[in-house]
N, C-alpha and C positions, 0 to 999 in steps of 0.2 A: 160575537154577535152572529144571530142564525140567519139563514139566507131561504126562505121558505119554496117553494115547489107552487108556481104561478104560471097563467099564461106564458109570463115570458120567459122565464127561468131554463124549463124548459125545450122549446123551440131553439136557447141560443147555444144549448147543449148540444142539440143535434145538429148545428152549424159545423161544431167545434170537432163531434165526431168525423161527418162526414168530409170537414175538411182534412180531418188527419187522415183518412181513407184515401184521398184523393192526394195527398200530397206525397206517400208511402207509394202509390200509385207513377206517380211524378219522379220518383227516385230509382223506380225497377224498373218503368221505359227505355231510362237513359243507358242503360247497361246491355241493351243489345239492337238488332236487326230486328225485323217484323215482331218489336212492342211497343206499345204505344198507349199513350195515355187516354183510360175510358171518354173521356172525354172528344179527343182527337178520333176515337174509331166510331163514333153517335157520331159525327160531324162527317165523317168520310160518306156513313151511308146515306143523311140524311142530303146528300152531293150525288147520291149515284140516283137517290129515286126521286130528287126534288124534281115537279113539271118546269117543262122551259121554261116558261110564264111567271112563274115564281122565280125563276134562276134570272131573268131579264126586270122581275121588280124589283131583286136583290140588287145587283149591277148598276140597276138606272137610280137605285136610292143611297149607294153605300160605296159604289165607284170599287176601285181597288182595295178595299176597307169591307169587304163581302165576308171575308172570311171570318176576320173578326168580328162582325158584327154578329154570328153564327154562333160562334162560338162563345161570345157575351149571352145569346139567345141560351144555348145549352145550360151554361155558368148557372144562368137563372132559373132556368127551371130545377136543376140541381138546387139550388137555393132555398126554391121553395117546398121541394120535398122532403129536403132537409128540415127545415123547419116541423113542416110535419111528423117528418120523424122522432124528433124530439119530442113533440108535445105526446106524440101515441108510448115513447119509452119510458117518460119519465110522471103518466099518468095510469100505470101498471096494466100496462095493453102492450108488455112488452115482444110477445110474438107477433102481433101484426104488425112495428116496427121492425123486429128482424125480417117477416115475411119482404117487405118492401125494400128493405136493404139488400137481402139475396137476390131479387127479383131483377131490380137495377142489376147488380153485378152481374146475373146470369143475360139480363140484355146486352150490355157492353163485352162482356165476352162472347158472346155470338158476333155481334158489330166486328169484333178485333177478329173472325176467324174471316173473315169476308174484305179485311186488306192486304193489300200489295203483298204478297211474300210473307203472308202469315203460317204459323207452324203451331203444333200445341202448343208451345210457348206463348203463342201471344194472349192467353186467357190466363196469365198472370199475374200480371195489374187489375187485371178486372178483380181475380180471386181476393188477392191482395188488400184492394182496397174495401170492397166488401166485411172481408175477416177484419181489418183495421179497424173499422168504425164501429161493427161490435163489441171490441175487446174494449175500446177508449169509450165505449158509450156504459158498459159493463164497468168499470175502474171510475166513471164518475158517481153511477149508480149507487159503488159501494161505500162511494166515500159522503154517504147522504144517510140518514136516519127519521126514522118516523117519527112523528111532533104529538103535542095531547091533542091536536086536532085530527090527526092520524092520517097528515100527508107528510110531506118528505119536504126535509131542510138540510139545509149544510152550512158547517161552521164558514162564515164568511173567507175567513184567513185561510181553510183548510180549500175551501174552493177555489180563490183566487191562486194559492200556488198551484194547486193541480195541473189550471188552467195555464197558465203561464207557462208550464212545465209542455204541457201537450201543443200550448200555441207555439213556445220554443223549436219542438220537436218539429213542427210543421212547417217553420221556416227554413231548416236546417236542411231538411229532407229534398224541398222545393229548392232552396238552392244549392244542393249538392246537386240534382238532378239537373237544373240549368244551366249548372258549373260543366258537367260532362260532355252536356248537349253541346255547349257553344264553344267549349273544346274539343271534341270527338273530331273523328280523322279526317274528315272531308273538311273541315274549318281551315285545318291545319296544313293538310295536302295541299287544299291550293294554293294558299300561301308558298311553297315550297317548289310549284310549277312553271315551270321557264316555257314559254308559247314558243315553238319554233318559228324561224323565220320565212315570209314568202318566199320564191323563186323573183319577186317581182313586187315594190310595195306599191299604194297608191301611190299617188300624190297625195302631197297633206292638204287638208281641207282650208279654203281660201277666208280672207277675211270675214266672220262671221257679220253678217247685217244685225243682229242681234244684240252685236254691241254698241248701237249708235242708235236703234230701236228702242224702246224698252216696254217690257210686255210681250214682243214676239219669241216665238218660240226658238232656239237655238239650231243650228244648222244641224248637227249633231249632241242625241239629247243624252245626258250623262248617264252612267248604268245607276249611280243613285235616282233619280228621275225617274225612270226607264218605266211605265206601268208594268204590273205583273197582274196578270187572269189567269188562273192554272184551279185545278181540282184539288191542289194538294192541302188540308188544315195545317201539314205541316212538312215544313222541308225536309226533302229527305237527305239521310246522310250515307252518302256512297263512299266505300274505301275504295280511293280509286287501286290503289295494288292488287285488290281482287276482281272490280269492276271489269266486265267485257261485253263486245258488239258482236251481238250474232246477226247474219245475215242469211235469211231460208228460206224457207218457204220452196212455191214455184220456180226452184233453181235446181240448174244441174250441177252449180259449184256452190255449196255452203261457204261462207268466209267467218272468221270470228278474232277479233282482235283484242289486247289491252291496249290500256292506254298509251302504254310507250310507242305500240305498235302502230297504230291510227295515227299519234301525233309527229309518230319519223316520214309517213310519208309526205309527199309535196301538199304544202298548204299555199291558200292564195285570200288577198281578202276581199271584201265585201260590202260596201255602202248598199245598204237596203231598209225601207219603210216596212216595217210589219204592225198589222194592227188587228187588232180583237173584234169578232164578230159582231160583239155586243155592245161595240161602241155606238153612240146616241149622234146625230148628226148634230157638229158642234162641239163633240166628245172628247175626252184626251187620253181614251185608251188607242195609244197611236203612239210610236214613235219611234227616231232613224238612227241608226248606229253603224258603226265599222266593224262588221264581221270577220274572223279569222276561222277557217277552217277545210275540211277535205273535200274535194270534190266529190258528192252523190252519183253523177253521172258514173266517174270511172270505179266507184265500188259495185255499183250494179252490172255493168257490162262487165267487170270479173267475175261477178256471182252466175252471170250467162242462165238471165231469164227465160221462163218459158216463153213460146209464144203466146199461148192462152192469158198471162198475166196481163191486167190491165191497172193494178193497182199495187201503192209502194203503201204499206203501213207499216207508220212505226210506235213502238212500246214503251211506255216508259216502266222504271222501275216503280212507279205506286199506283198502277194499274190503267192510266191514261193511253188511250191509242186515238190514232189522227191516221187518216186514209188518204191521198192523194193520187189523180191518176201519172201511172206509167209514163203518158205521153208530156207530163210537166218536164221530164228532165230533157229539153228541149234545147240547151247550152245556152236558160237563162241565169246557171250560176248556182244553181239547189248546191246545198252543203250539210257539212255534218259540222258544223260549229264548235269551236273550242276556245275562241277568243272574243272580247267584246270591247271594244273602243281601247286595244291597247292592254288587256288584263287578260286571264281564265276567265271562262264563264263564271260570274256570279252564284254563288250557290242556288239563290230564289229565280236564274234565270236561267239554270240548266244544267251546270256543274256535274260530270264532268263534261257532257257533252248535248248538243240537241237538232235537230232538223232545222232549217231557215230553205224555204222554197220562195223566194220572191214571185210578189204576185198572189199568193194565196193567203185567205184568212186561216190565225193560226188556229183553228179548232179543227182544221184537215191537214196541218200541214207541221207547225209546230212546237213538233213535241219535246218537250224537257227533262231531263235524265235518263237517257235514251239506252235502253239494254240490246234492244232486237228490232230489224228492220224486217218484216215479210215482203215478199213478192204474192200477191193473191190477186182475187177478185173482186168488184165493186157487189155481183151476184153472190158472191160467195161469203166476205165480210161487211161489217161496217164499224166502222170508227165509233169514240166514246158518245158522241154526241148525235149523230146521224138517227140511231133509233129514237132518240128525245124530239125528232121534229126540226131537225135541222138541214139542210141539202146537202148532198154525197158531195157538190162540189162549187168549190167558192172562192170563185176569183176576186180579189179587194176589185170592189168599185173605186170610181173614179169620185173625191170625196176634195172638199174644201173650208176653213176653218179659220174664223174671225178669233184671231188670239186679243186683238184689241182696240176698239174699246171694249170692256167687258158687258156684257146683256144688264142690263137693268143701272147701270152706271149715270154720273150726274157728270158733266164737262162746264170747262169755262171756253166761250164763244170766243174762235181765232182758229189759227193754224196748229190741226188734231193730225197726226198720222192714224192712218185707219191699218192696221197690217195681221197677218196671220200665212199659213202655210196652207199648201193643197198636194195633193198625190194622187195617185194612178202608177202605183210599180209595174216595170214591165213594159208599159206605155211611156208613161213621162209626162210631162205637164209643160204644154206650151202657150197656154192663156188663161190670164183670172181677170175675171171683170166684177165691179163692186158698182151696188148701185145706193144711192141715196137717195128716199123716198121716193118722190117721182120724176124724178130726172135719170137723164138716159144712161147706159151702162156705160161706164169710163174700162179703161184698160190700166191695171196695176204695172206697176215695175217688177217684175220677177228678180230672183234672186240667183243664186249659182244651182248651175245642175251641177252634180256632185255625179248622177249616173241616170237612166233612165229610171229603175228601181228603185227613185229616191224621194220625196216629196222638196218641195221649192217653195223656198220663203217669199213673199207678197208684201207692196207695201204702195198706200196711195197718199197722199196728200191731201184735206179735205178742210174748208173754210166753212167751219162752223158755227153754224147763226141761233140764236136762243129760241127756244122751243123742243118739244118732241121730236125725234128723227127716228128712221126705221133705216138699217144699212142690210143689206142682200150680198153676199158673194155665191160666184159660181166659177167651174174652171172647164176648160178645156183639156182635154189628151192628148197625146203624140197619134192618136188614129184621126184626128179632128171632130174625135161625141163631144160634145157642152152637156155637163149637167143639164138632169131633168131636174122640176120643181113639182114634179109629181112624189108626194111624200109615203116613203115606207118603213116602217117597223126592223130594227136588228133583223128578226126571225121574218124568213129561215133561212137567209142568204147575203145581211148587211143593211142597214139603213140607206136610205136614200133621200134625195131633195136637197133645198136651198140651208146654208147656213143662213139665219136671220134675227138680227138683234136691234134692241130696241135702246135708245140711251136719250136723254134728258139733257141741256145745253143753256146754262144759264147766263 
């Protein structure tokens, strides 16, 4: 039975092609360093020139889910050119479908010469998938013949194996290519990385309130947990055996390490809050973990800064840079990170190594997969973000956070614990007060300091009567500032105001 040349026939052909394009694509990324899947390098640039505005509607609509939801966005429009493509190939308009298939590839190969550590090579996958979806779009074509009506059909049986055959091939492709990626050496490396031990451990962290809470947030949030905000569509994958730390710039002593090297000398560790610029007051890109890693102080005073230097930027490997000034390494503990609650750095959280300056939001401070630290200027550089409309310099505000009840929640009227966490690294948090409707502000029960650098879990007790209620928290610092309820926007320095939530009591 013949299979005739129709609207839809058509279009689902150039699905078929350009997924085999894309999945051929998918299979030659995974085989080296700066290549990447067209897809991934549209996504990079579409990250370098997105306006803040749109990077903070992304954020505030899609949370840590930004990336992919970008990248579903790209998927799609891929989709639907595809479609088009088909119907313009297979309705003998086939050079303007080739035009728009080169066209595409010749953009994505420009995108791919403009990442991280790109070489000719990385206009391979682009080539690749391009020439793929011609040949597969070409080999369906020929397996179709003209009709007495004098369009194009295909033996039903002879289409569907084809298909089957190209869809096979595109499964295979894609996961061979996924097979490599989630095996490839940095997976594997870290696995394989013994964290040296400090001169000196914590103390282990005290009964968590969290376990007798339910709903508040953990003393210590797991690295599964952990929010991730970073630039990158996609993880990079560092061999740590060749992986090294340059340190330059405005120095009289360049240093430059591997990993064996950086991880022999004295490590010590680190209870610290770090949180994302473009967290929403109320937000949970925020969270505290146990750090392990080098002192920043003493690698820069061996590098014997100039004195001109006022600024420490560091690089990562996928072209991220974050600026911090000079005078932070202040001995409140800045490091070069190499452990995370007990593990290696997480691949998506830094792997092999990354900057943590307590007290500063990470889009100045940091960075993750760290190649090169400079010594420079505020005048002279700026960080990834800085020219997008963000301040040279950003100290986390003083911030507090209703983990429960949750905003818009219904309750049964009795004894509610109201609880949540607040921070201020650097400072420390020595007062939250929660208010209910119009009654006067109560003082919470704080929870354990762990360090000044840390945020502190909250919890009140609240006798809850049926009706509407509005709950308010605010905190104090270790300087004695209280929260303002003066409210401000992420951009260009952090949110600010009241956490405020509204919940129902029946």
């Amino acid at each position: 039975m013949a299979i005739h040349a129709s609207k839809r026939t058509g279009p689902i052909l150039g699905v078929v092609g350009v997924g085999a394009g894309l999945a051929s694509a998918q299979l030659i990324s995974s085989f080296g360093h700066g290549l990447h899947n067209p897809i991934v390098s549209l996504g990079n640039r579409v990250i370098d020139h997105v306006p803040a505005s749109i990077k903070e509607f992304a954020i505030k609509t899609f949370g840590t889910s930004d990336k992919s939801a970008l990248v579903i966005s790209i998927s799609a429009t891929l989709l639907a050119l595809s479609l088009l493509i088909g119907k313009l190939y297979f309705s003998d308009r086939k050079r303007k479908a080739s035009t728009l298939i080169y066209s595409l590839a010749a953009l994505a190969g420009l995108a791919s010469l403009f990442d991280a550590g790109a070489n000719p090579f990385s206009l391979l996958p682009s080539i690749v998938a391009g020439v793929t979806t011609v040949l597969v779009l070409r080999l369906l074509d020929k397996k179709s013949s003209p009709s007495e009506s004098g369009m194009k059909e295909w033996d039903r049986r002879d289409l569907f194996k084809s298909v089957g055959i190209i869809g096979g091939g595109i499964f295979l492709a894609t996961s061979v290519g996924k097979f490599f990626q989630s095996h490839a050496s940095a997976q594997l490396q870290r696995l394989n990385v013994i964290l040296p031990k400090p001169l000196k451990f914590l103390p282990a962290p005290p009964t968590d309130p969290a376990l007798t809470i339910p709903g508040l947030s953990t003393l210590i949030t797991s690295n599964k947990e952990f929010y991730r905000i970073d630039t990158a569509i996609s993880v990079p994958n560092i061999d740590v055996n060749s992986w090294r730390l340059k340190i330059g710039g405005f120095v009289a002593n360049p240093l430059e390490f591997t990993y064996k090297e950086l991880s022999a000398r004295p490590v010590f560790e680190l209870d610290d809050t770090i949180a994302c610029v473009s967290n929403e007051v109320g937000g949970t890109l925020v969270g505290n973990a146990r750090w392990l890693g080098v002192r920043l102080d003493d690698l820069i005073k061996e590098a014997k800064p100039s004195s001109t230097a006022d600024q420490i930027m560091g690089y990562s490997s996928d072209g991220f840079s974050a600026g911090f000034p000079l005078a932070a390494l202040d001995g409140r503990d800045a490091m070069i990170a190499i452990g995370m609650n007990g593990e290696p750095l997480p691949l998506e959280h830094g792997f092999p190594a990354r900057i943590i300056v307590p007290g500063l939001y990470g889009y100045v401070s940091a960075t993750k997969w760290l190649t090169y630290i400079e010594l420079t200027r505020f005048d002279k550089k700026q960080g990834y973000w800085v020219p997008r409309g963000w301040s040279a310099r950003a100290p986390i505000k003083t911030q507090s956070r209703i983990d429960t009840p949750q905003d818009g929640g219904t309750l049964k009227a009795g004894k509610i614990a109201i609880a949540g966490v607040a921070w201020a690294p650097t400072r420390g948090i020595t007062r939250v007060e929660v208010k209910v409707n119009n009654n006067p502000w109560r003082d919470a029960t704080l929870g354990p300091e762990l360090a000044k650098t840390t945020w502190r879990q909250w919890w009140i007790d609240w006798a809850a009567t049926s009706g509407p209620s509005t709950i308010a928290v605010r905190a104090t610092d270790g300087t004695g500032v209280t929260q303002s309820n003066n409210i401000a926007p992420p951009a260009p320095n952090g949110a600010d105001g009241w956490h405020i939530i509204k919940v129902t009591v029946n």
